[in-house]
N, C-alpha and C positions, 0 to 999 in steps of 0.2 A: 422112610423107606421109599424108595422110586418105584415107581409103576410098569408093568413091562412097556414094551417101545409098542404096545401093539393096542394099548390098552387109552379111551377116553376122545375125544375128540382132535385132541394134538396127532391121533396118527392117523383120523380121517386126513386133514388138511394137509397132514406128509406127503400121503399117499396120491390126494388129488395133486397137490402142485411137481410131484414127480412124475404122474399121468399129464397134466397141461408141459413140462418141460419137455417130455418125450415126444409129444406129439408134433411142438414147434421145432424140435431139430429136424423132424421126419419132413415137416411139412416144408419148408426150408431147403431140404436135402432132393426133395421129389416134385415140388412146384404145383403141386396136387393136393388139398387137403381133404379131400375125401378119401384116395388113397393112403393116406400119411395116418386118416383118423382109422382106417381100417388096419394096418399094419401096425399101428399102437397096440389095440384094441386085440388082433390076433394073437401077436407076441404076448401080454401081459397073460393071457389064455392061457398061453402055451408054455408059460415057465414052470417046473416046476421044483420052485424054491418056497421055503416059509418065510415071508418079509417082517415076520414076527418074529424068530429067531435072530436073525443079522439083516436088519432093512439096508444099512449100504452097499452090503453084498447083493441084495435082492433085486437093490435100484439098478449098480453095476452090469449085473446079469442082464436085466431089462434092455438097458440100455446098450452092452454089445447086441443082442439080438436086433433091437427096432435099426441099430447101426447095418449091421449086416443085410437085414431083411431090404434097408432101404437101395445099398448098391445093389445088390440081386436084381432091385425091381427096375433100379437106372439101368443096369447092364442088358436084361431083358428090355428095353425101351430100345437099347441101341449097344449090338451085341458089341462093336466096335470100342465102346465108350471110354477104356480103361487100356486099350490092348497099345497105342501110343502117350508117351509124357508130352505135352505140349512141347512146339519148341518156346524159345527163351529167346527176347532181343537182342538183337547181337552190340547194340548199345548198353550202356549203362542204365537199371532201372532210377526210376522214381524213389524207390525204396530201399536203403542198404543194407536192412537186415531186416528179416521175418517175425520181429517181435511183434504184436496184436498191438497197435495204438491205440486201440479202444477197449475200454476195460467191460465188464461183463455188463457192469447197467449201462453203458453207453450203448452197447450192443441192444440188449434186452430192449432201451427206449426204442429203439431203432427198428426193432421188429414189430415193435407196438403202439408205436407213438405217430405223427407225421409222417414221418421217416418211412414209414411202414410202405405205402406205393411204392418211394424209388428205389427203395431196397430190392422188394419183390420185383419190379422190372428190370433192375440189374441184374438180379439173381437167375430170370428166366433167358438174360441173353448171355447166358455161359455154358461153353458146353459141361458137358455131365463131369468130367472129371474136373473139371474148374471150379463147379457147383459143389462136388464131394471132400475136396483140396480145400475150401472155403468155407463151408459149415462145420466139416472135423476141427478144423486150426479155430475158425475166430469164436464160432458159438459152443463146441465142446471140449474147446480147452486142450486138444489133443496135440503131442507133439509131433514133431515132421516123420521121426521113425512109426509112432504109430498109427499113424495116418497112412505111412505107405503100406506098411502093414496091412491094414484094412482093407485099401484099395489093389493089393496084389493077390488077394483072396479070390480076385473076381478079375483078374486082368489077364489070362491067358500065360504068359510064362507072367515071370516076376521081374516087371523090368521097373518099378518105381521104388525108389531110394528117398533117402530122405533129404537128400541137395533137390533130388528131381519136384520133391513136395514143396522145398524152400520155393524156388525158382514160382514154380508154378502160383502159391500162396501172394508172392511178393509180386507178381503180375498181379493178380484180382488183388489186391487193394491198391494198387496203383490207379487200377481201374472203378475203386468204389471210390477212392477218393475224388475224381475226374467228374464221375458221372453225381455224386452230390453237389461236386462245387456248380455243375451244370444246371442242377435241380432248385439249388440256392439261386443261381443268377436270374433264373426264369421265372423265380415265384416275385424278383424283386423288380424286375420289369414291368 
C-alpha cells in the first residue's frame, strides 16, 4: 500500500526542490534575488491549497502565482514594460522557428554551472518584456499562447499574441546564442 504524497521524507525533498525551482524562475525573471526569494516565500504563504491532497495542482497553483507576482513586480519597476511588443527585424532572424534548443538540463546547467555569469549578464541587458518572453518559453516550458497570456494580464490593452511572443522569443536566443559564443571566444583568448 502507498503512502500518502505528503507522508516520509520523499515529500520534504518535493517540496524543497519545487521551492528551489520557483525561486530560480522568480529570480531569472526579476534579476533580483532577494526580491524573487521574497516573492516565493510570500506566494507559498499565501496559497491556500492542501499540497497533500493534489501536490501538482498545488505546485501549478504556486507556480502561476510566483509567475504573476513576478510581472506585477517587472511592470511596477517600469509601468511601460509590457504596454509595447518589441519590434522584429526586418531581416530575416538567426532563428527559424521558436523551438527551445536547449533542453531543460542544458538550461538548468546554465543557470548553475559556468554558464551561470553570462547567462545573468545577458539576462540583465534585456528589457523586461524580453526577460519575461525568455524565462516563460525556455525555463518554464510555457507555450507562445501562454505566455502572451500571462504577459497581457499586466500589459494595459492586450496587444501580445503569440506570433508577437514567437518573434520576440526567437530574438533573445539569437541573442543568447551571440553573446555565449562571445563569452566562449573570450574565455579562450
Amino acid at each position: 500500500m502507498a503512502g500518502s504524497p505528503c507522508s516520509g521524507s520523499d515529500a520534504v525533498v518535493r517540496a524543497e526542490s519545487a521551492a528551489v525551482e520557483m525561486y530560480q524562475f522568480a529570480a531569472l525573471m526579476l534579476g533580483d534575488e532577494a526580491t524573487a526569494l521574497s516573492l516565493v516565500e510570500n506566494t507559498v504563504a499565501s496559497v491556500d491549497v492542501d499540497p497533500c491532497a493534489d501536490p501538482a495542482a498545488a505546485k501549478g497553483l504556486v507556480r502561476e502565482r510566483v509567475l504573476d507576482g513576478a510581472l506585477k513586480a517587472m511592470q511596477r519597476q517600469d509601468p511601460a514594460a509590457f504596454a509595447e511588443v518589441p519590434a522584429s527585424p526586418q531581416s530575416g532572424g538567426c532563428i527559424e522557428d521558436d523551438a527551445v534548443p536547449l533542453s531543460g538540463a542544458e538550461i538548468s546547467e546554465l543557470m548553475a554551472g559556468a554558464g551561470r555569469g553570462p547567462l545573468r549578464a545577458w539576462l540583465a541587458r534585456l528589457t523586461h518584456a524580453q526577460r519575461a518572453v525568455f524565462v516563460q518559453r525556455a525555463v518554464l516550458g510555457r507555450s507562445n499562447a501562454d505566455t502572451a497570456r500571462a504577459i497581457n494580464r499586466h500589459a494595459g490593452p492586450s496587444i501580445w499574441t503569440a506570433e508577437a511572443v514567437s518573434g520576440v522569443f526567437r530574438q533573445a536566443l539569437c541573442s543568447l546564442a551571440s553573446s555565449l559564443l562571445h563569452s566562449a571566444t573570450a574565455v579562450q583568448v
